[in-house]
C-alpha positions in Angstrom: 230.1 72.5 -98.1 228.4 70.3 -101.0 228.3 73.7 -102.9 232.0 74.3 -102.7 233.0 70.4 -104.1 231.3 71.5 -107.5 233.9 72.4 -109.5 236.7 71.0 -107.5 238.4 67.5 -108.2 235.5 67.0 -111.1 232.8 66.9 -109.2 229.7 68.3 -111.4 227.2 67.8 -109.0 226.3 66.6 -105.2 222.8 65.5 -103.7 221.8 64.5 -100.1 218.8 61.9 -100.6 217.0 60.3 -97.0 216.7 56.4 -96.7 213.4 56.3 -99.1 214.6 58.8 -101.7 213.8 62.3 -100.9 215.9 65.4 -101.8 217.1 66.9 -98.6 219.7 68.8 -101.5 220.9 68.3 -105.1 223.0 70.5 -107.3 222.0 68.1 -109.9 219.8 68.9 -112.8 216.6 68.0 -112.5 216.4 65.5 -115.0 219.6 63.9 -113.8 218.5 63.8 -110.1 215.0 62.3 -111.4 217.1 59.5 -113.2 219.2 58.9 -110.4 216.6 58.8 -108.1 214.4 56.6 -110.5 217.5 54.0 -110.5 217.8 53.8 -106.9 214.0 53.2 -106.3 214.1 50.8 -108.8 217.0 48.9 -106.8 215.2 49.3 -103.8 211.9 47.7 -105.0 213.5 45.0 -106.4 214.8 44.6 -103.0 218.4 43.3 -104.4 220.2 43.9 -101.3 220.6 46.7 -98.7 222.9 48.8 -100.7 225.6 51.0 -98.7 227.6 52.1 -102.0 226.3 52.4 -105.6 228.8 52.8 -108.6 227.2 54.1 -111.8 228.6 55.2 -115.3 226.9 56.6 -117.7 227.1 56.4 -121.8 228.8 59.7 -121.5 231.8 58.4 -119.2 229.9 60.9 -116.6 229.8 58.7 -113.0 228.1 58.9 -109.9 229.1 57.3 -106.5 226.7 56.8 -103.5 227.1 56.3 -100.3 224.8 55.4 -97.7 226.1 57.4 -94.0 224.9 57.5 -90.5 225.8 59.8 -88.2 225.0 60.8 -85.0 221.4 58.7 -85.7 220.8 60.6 -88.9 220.8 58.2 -91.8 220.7 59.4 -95.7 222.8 58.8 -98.8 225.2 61.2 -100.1 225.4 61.3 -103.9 228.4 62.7 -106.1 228.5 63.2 -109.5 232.1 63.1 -111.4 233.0 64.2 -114.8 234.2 61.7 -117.5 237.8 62.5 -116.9 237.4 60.9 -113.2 238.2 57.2 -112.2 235.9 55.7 -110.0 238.9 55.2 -107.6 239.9 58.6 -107.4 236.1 59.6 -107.2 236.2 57.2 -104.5 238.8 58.8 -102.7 237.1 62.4 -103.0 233.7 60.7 -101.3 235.7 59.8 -98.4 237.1 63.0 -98.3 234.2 65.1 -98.3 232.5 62.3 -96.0 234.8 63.2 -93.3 234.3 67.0 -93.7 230.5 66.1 -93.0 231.4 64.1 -89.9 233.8 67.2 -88.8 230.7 69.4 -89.0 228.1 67.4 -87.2 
């Protein structure tokens, strides 16, 4: 399902992380994903404050949007990656959608 989101609304890129950072799935490239992942654990160690969404932007205009999920007892983050033409509202919007399609699944 993550596959099929690439492409469509923006969305350059999708990643599935668990609760301390692993990849479970990224279409990210690597170098992104090892940024992004760098970022978080650098939030986390700083232990700023439980996160349950993350908004970044990049220099580019390139954004990503987290999301921290539970369902059924399975925690992880869910990651998207929107191109510069995307707001962060609309990107918002498209998380929620694809959110639900997850929840549909399980």
């Amino acid at each position: 399902m993550l596959r099929d989101c690439i492409e469509d609304k923006e969305v350059i890129g999708s990643a599935i992380f668990t609760l301390i950072w692993k990849v479970i799935y990224s279409s990210l490239l690597q170098t992104t994903l090892f940024n992004i992942i760098r970022e978080f654990e650098v939030r986390n160690e700083k232990n700023l404050i439980v996160l349950k969404k993350m908004y970044l932007e990049l220099e580019n205009s390139e954004k990503f949007i987290s999301k921290f999920m539970e369902i059924n007892g399975m925690k992880f983050n869910l990651v998207l990656m929107f191109s510069f033409r995307v707001k962060f509202g609309m990107g918002n919007l498209y998380l929620r959608d694809v959110l639900r399609k997850i929840e549909r699944l399980i």
